[in-house]
N, C-alpha and C positions, 0 to 999 in steps of 0.2 A: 384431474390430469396431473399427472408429477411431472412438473417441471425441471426439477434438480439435477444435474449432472456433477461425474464426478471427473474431476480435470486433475492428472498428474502432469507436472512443467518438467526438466530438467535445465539445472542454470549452470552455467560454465561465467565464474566472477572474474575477470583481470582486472587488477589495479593500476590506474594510469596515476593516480596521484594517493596522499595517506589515503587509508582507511580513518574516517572520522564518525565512525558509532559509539558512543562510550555512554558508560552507566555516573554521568554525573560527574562533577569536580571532585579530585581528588582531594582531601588536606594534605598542607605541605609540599605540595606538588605544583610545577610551573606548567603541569599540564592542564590543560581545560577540561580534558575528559579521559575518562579512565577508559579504555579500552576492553571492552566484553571478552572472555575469551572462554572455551571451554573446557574438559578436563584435562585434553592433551594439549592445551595452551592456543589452538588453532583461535584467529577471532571466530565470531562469533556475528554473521549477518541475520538480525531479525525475519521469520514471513512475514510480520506487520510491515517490515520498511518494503520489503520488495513488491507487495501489495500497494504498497501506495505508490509506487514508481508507476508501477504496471496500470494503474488505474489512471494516472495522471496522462499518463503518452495514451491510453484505449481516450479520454476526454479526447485532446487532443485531434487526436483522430477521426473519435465520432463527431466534430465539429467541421470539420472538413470535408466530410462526408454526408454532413446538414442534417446530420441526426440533431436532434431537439434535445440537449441536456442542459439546456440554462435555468430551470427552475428546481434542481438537484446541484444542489451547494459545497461541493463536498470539499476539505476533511470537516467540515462541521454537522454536527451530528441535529443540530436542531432548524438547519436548514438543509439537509437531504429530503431523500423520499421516506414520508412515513406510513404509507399503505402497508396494507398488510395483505391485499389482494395485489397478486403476480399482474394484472394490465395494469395497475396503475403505478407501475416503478417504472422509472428512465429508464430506457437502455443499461446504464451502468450499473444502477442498482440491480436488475437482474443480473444482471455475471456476476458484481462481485459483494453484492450485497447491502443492507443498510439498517439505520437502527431501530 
């Protein structure tokens, strides 16, 4: 049975305060972090970060909702779900996956 779907988001970003993604401390610089940005200078928001936002609020949620994810640890990679058979991941690991 394939369980896999293919989910397209669209995200509309406002900033209410900086933008603080950056690629690491600058040298010489009073900034803490360098600010990603692409060819046409736009930043530059990771799907790694927005995946974890998204996964963090879906937690969240699912606990409110008295789904069972307390033995799926995540962002630690050696305390999430390590099945490799689809019934035995958390809730969250099936949507957004695990290592």
């Amino acid at each position: 049975m394939n369980t896999q779907k293919n989910v397209q988001i669209k995200v509309t970003v406002i900033m209410e305060t900086p933008f603080s993604i950056g690629a690491g401390t600058l040298p010489g610089s009073l900034a803490d972090k360098g600010l990603v940005r692409d060819r046409h200078g736009w930043p530059l928001l990771p799907g790694s970060s927005l995946k974890g936002v998204l996964r963090h609020q879906t937690e969240r949620l699912a606990r409110r909702l008295t789904h069972d994810v307390t033995l799926c640890q995540a962002p630690s990679p050696e305390r999430m779900c390590q099945s490799t058979r689809y019934d035995d991941l958390c809730l969250l690991c099936r949507i957004f996956g695990s290592p």
